[in-house]
C-alpha positions in Angstrom: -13.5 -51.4 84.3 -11.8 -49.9 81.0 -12.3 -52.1 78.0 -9.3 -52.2 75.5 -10.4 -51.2 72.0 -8.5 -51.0 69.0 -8.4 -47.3 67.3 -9.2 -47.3 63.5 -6.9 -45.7 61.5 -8.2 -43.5 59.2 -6.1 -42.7 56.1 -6.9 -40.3 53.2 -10.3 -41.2 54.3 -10.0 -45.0 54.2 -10.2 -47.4 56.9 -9.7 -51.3 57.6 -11.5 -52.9 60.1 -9.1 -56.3 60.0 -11.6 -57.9 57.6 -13.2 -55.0 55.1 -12.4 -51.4 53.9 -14.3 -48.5 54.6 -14.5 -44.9 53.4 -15.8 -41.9 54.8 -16.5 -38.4 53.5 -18.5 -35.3 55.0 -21.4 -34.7 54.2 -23.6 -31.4 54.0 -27.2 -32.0 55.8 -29.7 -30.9 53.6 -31.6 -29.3 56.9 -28.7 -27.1 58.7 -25.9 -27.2 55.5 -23.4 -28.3 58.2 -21.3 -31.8 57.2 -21.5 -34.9 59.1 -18.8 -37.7 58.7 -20.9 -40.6 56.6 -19.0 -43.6 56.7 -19.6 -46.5 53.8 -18.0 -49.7 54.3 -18.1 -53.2 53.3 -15.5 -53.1 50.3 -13.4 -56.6 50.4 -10.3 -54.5 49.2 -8.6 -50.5 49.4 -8.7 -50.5 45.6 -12.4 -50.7 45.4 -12.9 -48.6 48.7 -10.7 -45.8 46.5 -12.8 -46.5 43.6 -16.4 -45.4 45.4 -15.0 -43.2 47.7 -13.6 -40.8 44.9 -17.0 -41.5 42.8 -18.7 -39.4 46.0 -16.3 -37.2 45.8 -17.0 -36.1 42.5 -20.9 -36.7 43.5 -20.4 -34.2 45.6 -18.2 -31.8 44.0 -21.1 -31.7 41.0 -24.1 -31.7 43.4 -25.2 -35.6 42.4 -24.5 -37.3 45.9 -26.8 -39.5 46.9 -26.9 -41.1 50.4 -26.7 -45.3 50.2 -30.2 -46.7 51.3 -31.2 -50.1 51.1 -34.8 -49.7 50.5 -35.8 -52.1 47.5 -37.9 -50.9 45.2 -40.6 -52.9 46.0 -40.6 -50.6 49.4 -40.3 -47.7 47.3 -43.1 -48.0 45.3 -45.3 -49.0 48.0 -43.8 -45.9 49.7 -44.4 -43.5 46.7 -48.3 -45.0 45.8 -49.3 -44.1 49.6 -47.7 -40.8 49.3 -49.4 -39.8 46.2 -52.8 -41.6 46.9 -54.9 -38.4 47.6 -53.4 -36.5 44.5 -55.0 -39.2 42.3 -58.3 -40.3 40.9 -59.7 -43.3 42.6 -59.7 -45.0 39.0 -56.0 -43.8 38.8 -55.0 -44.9 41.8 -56.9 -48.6 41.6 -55.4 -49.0 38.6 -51.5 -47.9 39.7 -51.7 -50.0 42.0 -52.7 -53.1 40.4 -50.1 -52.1 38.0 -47.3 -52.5 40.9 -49.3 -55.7 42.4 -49.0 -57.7 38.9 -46.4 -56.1 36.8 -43.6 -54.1 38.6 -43.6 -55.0 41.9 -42.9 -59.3 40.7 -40.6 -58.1 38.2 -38.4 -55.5 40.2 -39.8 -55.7 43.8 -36.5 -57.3 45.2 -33.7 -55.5 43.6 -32.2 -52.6 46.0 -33.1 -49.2 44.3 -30.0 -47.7 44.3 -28.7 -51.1 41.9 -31.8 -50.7 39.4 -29.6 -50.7 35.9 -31.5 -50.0 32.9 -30.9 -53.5 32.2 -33.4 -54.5 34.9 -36.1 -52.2 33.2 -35.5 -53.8 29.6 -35.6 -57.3 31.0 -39.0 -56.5 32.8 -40.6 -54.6 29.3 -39.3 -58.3 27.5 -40.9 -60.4 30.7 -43.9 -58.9 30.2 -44.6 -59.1 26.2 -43.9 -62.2 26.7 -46.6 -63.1 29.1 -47.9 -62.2 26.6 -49.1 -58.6 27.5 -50.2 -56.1 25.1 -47.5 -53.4 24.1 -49.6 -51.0 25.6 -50.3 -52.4 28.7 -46.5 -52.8 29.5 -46.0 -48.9 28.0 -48.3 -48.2 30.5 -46.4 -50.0 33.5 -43.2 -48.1 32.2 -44.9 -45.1 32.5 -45.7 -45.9 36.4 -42.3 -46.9 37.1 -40.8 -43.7 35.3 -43.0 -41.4 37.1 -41.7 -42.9 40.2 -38.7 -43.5 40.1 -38.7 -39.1 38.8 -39.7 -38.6 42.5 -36.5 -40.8 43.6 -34.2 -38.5 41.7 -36.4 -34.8 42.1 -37.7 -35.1 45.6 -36.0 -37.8 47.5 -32.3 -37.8 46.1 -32.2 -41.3 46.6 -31.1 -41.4 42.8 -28.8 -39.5 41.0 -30.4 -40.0 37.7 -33.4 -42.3 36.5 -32.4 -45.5 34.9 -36.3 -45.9 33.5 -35.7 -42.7 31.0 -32.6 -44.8 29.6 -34.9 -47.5 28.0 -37.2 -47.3 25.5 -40.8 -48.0 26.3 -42.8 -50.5 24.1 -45.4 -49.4 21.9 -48.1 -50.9 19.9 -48.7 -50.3 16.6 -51.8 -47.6 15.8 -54.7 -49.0 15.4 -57.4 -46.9 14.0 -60.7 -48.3 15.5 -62.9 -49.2 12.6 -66.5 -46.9 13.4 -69.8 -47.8 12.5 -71.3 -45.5 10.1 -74.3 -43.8 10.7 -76.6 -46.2 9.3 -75.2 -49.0 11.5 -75.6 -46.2 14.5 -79.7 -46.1 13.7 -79.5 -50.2 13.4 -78.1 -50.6 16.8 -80.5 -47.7 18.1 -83.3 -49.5 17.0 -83.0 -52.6 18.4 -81.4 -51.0 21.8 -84.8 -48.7 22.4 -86.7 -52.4 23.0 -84.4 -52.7 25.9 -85.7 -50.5 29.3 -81.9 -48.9 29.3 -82.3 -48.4 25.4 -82.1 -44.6 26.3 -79.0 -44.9 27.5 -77.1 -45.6 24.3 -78.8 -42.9 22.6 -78.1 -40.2 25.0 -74.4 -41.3 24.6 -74.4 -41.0 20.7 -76.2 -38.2 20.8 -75.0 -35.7 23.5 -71.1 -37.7 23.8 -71.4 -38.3 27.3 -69.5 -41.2 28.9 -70.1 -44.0 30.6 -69.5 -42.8 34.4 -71.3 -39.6 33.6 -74.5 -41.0 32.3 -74.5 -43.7 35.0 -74.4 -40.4 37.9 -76.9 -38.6 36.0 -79.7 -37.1 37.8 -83.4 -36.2 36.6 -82.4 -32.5 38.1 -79.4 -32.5 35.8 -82.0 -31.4 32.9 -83.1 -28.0 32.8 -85.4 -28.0 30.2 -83.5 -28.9 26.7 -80.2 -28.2 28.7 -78.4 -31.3 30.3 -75.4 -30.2 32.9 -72.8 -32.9 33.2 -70.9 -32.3 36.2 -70.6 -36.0 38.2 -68.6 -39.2 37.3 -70.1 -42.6 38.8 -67.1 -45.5 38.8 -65.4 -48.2 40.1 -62.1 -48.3 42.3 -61.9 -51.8 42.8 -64.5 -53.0 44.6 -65.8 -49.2 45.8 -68.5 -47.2 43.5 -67.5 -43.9 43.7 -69.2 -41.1 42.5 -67.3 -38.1 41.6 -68.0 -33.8 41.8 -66.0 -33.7 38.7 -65.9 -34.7 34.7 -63.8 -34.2 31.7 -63.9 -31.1 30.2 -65.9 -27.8 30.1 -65.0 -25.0 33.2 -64.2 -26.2 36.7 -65.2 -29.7 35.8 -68.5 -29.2 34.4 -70.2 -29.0 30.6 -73.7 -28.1 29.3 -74.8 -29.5 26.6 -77.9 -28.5 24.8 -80.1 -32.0 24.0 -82.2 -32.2 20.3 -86.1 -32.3 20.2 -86.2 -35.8 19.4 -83.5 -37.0 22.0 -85.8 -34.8 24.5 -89.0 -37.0 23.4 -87.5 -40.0 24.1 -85.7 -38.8 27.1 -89.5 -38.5 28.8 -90.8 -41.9 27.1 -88.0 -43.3 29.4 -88.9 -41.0 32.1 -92.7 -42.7 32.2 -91.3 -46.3 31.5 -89.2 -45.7 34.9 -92.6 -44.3 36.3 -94.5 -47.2 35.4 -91.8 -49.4 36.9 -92.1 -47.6 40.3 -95.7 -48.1 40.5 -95.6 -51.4 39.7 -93.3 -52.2 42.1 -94.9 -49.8 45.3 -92.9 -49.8 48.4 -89.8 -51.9 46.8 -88.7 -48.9 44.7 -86.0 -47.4 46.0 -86.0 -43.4 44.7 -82.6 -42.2 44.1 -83.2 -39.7 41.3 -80.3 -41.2 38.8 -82.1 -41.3 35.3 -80.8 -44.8 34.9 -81.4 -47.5 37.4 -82.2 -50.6 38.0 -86.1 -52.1 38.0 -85.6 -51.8 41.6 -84.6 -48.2 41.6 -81.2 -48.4 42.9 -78.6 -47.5 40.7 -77.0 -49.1 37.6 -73.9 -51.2 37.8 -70.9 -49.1 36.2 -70.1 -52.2 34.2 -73.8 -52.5 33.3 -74.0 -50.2 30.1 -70.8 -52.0 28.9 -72.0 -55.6 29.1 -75.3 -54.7 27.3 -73.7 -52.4 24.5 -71.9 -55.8 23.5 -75.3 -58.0 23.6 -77.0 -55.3 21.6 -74.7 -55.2 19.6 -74.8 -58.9 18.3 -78.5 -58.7 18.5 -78.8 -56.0 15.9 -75.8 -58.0 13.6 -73.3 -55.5 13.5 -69.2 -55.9 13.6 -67.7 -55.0 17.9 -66.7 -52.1 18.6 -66.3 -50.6 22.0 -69.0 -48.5 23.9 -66.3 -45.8 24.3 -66.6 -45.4 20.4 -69.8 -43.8 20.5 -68.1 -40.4 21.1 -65.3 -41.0 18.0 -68.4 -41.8 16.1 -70.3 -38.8 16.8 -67.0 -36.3 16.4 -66.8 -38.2 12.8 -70.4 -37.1 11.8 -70.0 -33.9 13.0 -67.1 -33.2 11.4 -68.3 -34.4 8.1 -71.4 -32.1 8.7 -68.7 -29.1 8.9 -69.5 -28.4 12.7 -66.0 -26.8 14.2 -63.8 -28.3 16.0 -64.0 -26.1 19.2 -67.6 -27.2 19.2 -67.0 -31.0 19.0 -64.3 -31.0 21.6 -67.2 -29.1 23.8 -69.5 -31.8 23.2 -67.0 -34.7 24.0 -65.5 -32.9 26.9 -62.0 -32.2 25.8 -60.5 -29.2 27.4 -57.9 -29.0 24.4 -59.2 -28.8 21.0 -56.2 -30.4 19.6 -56.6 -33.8 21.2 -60.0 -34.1 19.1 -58.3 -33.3 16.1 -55.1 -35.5 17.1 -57.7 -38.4 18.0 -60.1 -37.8 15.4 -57.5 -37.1 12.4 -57.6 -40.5 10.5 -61.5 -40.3 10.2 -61.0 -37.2 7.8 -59.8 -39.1 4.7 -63.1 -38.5 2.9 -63.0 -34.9 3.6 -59.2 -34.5 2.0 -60.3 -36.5 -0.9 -63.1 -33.7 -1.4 -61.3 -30.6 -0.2 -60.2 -29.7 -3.6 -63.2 -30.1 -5.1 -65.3 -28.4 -2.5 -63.2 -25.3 -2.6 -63.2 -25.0 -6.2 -67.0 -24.8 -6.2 -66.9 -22.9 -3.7 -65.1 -20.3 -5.7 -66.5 -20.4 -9.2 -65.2 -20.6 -12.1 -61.9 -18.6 -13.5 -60.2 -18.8 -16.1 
């Protein structure tokens, strides 16, 4: 049986279905370049379904057309995270996606993609500080949400432009960490080497290793006085993870040549862990890390972290962060005239320049002698 059923007129593209306006335009398929009839509707009257339909016309007259999707951007980002989740570092990637979990997704999650005004972005950054969260910490979420929302615009045209890039991030004000001095360094030392993971600490000060590499070092990493760093051990959540790869030096991988005395304290702690194993027989598990547990096992990533701090107290001296060990040792050596190329080696950095960007406030004593220094340097003339 034939059904009767009203014909739509279409005119100059526009169409009213008895209750709402529609447009349609072709468009090209990104595939086959051929143009299918897309059809946008829901306006409540013809001026406003004018309005959009010549704002795609000129989208796609200057190559800016972007197909409507209703995808949120809480679906986005969850989309975008998965996508990207093998590029990443399992620290990176724990920690973007906590980022979405507790910062963007809350703040964001709901509105439709293509409606996210820069407006939305500045009301988040002003949610957030007040919280209150640290300027960086909401710079940082920024940055997430701008690196997404890129992919929107570069890969998926679901944007036409990216309304993150539109708003300023916050940022905190500089803060240049305030070191211990050398003197404090050997205070702290001393007490720490009472502790069986004393050794620890001084391998960091001394050779500028960090925290995940020294916790996935092996005995077989030393070669004599020669120590290769070429493993990362950390913490993705609730996974350990231990890495093929570190910061710095070629293909992920640095040697660094250890001092005699760091060497002779490097095999007092290789019989301490010796004794330990004895003592404890068929309990002791061997896994060949130089720093474990009385057990054998392993150390806890967070571990060297949580006893830097006690230590730390212990020997009476101001916080400061375990990660400053390495800015400490680049300030010595810096003082002591040792290039920079050789410093960034040490610390792992690949460039050069972000040990001197990093390191630059640290110098103040070596500009207040530079004039000096070079006119003693040069004699006397007159």
């Amino acid at each position: 049986m034939a059904t009767n059923r009203k014909k739509i007129t279409v005119k100059n593209g526009i169409s009213f279905s008895g209750k709402t306006y529609s447009y349609v335009l072709r468009v090209p398929d990104p595939d086959t370049g051929k143009t299918k009839p897309r059809w946008v509707g829901g306006f409540s009257t013809e001026k406003q379904a004018k309005i959009e339909r010549d704002k795609a016309r000129l989208a796609l007259a200057t190559n800016t057309y972007v197909i409507v999707n209703q995808i949120t951007v809480g679906e986005y980002l969850d989309n975008w995270i998965e996508l990207h989740a093998h590029q990443l570092k399992p620290t990176t990637l724990s920690k973007y996606r906590s980022y979405l979990r507790l910062y963007l997704k809350p703040g964001l999650g709901r509105i439709k993609l293509q409606d996210l005004k820069p407006s939305h972005v500045q009301t988040l950054y002003g949610q957030l500080l007040e919280k209150p969260l640290a300027p960086s910490t909401v710079h940082y979420a920024g940055s997430i949400l701008k690196l997404a929302l890129k992919y929107a615009v570069d890969v998926d045209g679901l944007l036409a432009t990216n309304p993150v890039s539109k708003v300023q991030t916050p940022k905190g004000a500089s803060v240049t960490p305030d070191l211990w001095n050398k003197d404090e360094l050997n205070q702290f030392l001393k007490v720490a080497s009472e502790h069986r993971l004393g050794f620890y600490f001084r391998l960091s000060a001394y050779t500028g290793a960090r925290r995940g590499e020294l916790c996935a070092l092996r005995w077989s990493d030393f070669d004599g006085a020669l120590l290769t760093i070429s493993k990362s051990r950390v913490k993705a959540g609730n996974q350990v993870l231990e890495l093929n790869s570190t910061k710095g030096g070629t293909n992920g991988k640095r040697t660094v040549k250890v001092d005699t005395d760091t060497m002779e304290l490097l095999k007092a702690h290789r019989r301490r862990q010796f004794q330990e194993r004895m003592a404890l027989g068929e309990c002791w598990t061997d896994t060949g890390y130089v720093f474990v547990r009385e057990d054998g096992l392993p150390i806890d990533c967070h571990t060297p972290t949580h006893l830097f701090k006690k230590l730390g107290r212990l020997a009476g001296l101001k916080p400061i962060r375990l990660h400053d060990l390495g800015p400490l040792r680049a300030v010595e050596l810096l003082r002591l005239g040792i290039p920079l190329h050789v410093v960034a080696h040490r610390l792992g950095h690949r460039d050069a320049m972000v040990t001197a960007t990093i390191y630059a406030h640290v110098t103040d004593q070596q500009i207040e002698t530079a004039s000096e220094t070079f006119a003693l340097a040069m004699g006397s003339v007159r």
